[in-house]
Backbone as CSV, one residue per row, in Angstrom:
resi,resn,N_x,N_y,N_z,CA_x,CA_y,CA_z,C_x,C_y,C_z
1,UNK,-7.052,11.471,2.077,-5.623,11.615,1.974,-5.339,12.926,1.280
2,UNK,-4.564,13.720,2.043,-4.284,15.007,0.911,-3.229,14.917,0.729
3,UNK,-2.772,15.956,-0.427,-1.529,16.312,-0.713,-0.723,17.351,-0.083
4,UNK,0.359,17.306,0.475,0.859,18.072,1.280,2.554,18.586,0.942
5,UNK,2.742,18.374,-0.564,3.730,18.848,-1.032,4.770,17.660,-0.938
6,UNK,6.202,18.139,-0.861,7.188,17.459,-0.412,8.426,18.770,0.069
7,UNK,9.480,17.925,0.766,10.691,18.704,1.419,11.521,17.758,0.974
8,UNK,12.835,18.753,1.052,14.495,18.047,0.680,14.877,18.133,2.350
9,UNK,15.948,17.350,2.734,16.980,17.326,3.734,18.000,16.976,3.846
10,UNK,19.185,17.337,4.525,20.756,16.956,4.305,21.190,16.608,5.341
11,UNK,20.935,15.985,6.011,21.388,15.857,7.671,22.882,15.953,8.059
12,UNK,23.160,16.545,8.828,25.010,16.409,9.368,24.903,15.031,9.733
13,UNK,26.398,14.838,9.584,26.640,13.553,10.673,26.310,13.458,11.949
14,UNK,25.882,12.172,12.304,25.080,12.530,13.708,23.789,13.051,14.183
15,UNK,23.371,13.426,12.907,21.999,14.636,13.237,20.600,13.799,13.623
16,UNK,20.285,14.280,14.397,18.986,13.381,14.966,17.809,14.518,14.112
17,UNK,16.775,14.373,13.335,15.803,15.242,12.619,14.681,14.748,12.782
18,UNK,13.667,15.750,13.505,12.783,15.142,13.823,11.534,16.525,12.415
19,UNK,10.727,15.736,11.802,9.578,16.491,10.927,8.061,16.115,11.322
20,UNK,7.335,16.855,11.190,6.354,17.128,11.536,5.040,18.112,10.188
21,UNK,4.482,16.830,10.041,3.533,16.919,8.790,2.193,17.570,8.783
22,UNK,1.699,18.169,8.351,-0.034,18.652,9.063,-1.183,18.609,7.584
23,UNK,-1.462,17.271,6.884,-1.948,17.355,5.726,-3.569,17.736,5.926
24,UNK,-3.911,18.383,4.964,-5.137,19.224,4.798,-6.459,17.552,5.043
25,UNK,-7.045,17.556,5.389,-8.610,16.711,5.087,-8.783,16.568,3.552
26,UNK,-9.095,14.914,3.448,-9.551,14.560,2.077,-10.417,13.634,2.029
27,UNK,-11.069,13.143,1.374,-12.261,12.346,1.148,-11.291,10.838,0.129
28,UNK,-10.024,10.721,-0.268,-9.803,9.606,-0.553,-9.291,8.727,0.304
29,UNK,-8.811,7.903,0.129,-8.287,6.826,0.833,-6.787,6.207,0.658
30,UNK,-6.251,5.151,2.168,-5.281,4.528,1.251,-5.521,3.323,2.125
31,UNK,-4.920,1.753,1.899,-4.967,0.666,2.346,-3.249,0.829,2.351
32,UNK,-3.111,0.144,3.195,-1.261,-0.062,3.846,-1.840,-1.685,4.805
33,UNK,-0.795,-2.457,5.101,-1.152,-3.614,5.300,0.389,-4.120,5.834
34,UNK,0.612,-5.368,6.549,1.839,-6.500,6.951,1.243,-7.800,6.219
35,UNK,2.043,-7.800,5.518,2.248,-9.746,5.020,3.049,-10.262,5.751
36,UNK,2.485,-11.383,6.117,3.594,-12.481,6.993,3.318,-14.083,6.096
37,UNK,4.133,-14.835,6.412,4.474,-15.909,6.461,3.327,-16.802,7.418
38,UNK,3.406,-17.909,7.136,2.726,-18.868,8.387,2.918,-18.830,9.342
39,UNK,4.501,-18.471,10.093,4.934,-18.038,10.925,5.066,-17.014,11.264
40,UNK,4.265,-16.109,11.117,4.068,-14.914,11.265,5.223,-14.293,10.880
41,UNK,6.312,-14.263,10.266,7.191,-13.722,10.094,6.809,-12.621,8.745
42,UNK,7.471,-11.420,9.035,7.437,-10.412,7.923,8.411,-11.228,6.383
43,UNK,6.977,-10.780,5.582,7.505,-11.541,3.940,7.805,-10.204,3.470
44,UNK,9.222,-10.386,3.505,9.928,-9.503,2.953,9.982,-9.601,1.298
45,UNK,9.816,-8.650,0.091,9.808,-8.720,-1.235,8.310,-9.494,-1.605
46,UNK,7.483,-9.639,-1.206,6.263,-10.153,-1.615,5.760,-9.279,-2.310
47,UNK,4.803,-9.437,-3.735,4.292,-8.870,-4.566,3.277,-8.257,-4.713
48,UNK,2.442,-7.262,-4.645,1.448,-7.207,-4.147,0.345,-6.270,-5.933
49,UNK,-0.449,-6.867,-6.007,-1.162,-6.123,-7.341,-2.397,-5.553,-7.193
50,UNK,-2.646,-4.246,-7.151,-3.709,-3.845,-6.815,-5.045,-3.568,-8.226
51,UNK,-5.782,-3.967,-8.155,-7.111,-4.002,-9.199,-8.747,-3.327,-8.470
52,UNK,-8.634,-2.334,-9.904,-10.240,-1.742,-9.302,-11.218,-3.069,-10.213
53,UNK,-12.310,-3.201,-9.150,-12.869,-3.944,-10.117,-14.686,-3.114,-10.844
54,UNK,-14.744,-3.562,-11.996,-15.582,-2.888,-12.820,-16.711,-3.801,-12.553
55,UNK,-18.448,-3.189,-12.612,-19.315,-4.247,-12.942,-18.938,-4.522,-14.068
56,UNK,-19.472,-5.895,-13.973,-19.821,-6.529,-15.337,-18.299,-6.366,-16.412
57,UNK,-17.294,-6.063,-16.075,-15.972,-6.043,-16.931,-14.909,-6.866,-16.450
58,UNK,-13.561,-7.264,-16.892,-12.431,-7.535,-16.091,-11.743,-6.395,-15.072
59,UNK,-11.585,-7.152,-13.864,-10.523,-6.159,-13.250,-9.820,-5.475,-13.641
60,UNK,-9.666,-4.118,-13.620,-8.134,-3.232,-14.259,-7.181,-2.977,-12.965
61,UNK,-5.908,-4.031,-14.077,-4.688,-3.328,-12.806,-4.863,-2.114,-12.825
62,UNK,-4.383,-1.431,-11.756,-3.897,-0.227,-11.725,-2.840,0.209,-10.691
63,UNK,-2.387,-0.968,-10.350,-0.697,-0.228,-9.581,-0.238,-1.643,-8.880
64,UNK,0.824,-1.553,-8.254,1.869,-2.299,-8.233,2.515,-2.267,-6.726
65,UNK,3.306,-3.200,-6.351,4.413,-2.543,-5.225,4.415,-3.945,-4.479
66,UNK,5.852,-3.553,-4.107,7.036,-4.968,-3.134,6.520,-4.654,-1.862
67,UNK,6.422,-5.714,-0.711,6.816,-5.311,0.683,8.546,-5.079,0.990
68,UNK,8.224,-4.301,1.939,9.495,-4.073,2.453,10.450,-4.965,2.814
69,UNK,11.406,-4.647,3.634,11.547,-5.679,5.132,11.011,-5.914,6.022
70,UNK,9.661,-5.068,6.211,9.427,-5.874,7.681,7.780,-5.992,7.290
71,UNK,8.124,-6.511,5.704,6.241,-6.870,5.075,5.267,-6.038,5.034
72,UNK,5.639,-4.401,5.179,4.539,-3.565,5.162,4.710,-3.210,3.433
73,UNK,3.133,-2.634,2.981,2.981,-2.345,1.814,2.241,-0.922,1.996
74,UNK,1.746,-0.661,1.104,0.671,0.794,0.659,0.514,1.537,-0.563
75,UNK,-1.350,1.362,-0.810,-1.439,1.657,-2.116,-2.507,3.255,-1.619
76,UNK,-2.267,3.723,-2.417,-3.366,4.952,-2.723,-2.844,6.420,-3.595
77,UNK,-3.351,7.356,-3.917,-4.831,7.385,-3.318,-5.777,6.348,-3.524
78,UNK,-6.923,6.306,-3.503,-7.889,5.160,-3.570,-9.154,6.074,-3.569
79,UNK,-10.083,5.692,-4.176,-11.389,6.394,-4.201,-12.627,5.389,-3.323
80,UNK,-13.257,6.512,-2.988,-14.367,5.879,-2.232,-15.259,5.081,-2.494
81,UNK,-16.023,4.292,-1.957,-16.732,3.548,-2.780,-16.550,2.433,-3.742
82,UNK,-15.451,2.887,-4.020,-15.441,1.551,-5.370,-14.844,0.113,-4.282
83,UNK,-14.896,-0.892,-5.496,-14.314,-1.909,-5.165,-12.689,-2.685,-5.753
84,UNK,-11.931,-2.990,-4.757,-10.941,-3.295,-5.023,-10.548,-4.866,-4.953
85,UNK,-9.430,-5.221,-5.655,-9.071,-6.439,-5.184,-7.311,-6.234,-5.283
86,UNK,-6.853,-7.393,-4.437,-5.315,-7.212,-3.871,-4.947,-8.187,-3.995
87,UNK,-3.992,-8.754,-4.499,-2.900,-10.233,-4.978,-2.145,-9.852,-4.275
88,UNK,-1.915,-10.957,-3.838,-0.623,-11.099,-3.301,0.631,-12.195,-4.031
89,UNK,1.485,-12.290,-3.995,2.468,-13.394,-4.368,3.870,-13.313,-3.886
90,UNK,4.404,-14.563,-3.565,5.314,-14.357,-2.398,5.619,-15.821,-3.232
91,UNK,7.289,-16.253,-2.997,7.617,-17.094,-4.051,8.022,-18.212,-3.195
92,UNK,7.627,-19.263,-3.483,6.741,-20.418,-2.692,5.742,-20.680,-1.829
93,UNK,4.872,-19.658,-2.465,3.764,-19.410,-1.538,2.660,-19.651,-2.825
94,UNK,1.468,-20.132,-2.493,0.214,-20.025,-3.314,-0.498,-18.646,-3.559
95,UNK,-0.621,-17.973,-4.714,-1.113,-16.564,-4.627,-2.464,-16.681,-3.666
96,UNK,-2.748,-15.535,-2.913,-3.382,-15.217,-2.243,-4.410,-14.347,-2.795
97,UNK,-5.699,-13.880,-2.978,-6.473,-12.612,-3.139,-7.346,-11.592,-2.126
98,UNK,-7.360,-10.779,-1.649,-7.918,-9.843,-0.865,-8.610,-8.964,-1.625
99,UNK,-10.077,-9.200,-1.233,-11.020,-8.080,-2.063,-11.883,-7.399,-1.042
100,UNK,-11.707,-5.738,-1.038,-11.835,-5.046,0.010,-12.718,-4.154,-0.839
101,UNK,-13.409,-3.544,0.038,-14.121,-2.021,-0.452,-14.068,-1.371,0.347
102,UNK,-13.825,0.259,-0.347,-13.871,1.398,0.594,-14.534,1.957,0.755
103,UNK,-14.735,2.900,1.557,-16.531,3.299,1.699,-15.934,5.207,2.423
């Protein structure tokens, strides 16, 4: 994932704007994901907690973030190699855990 700065924009009324990004090559990572429901439906406001995990230590949070409206999320950068784990919580729902590694 690189860094590729940022831009401002003001659009007129009406203005259709189309941008076009060209980020440099990087060696980190990011995980982005859809939460749904049983019914497959997008869980909108679901919680999501991201943790590196350490040998032999407790997990350290290290970041945070809501789904949208239509249940998409995304955490990074993210480093290679290590190992992660992902909570989920969604309110009447049983927390969930996702433990992924990146490579």
């Amino acid at each position: 994932m690189a860094a590729y700065g940022k831009f401002f924009f003001r659009p007129a009324k009406g203005e259709h704007i189309t941008a076009e990004i060209r980020p440099e090559p990087d060696d980190r990572a990011v995980i982005s994901g859809h939460v749904t429901d049983l019914r497959g439906r997008a869980a909108e406001d679901a919680v999501l907690l991201l943790y590196r995990v350490n040998d032999g230590a407790p997990a350290e949070l290290i970041g945070r973030t809501c789904t949208d409206e239509d249940g998409v999320f995304i955490f990074g950068p993210l480093e290679g190699g290590r190992l992660y784990l992902v909570k989920v919580f969604r309110e009447g729902a049983p927390p969930r855990e996702l433990e992924l590694q990146v490579e």
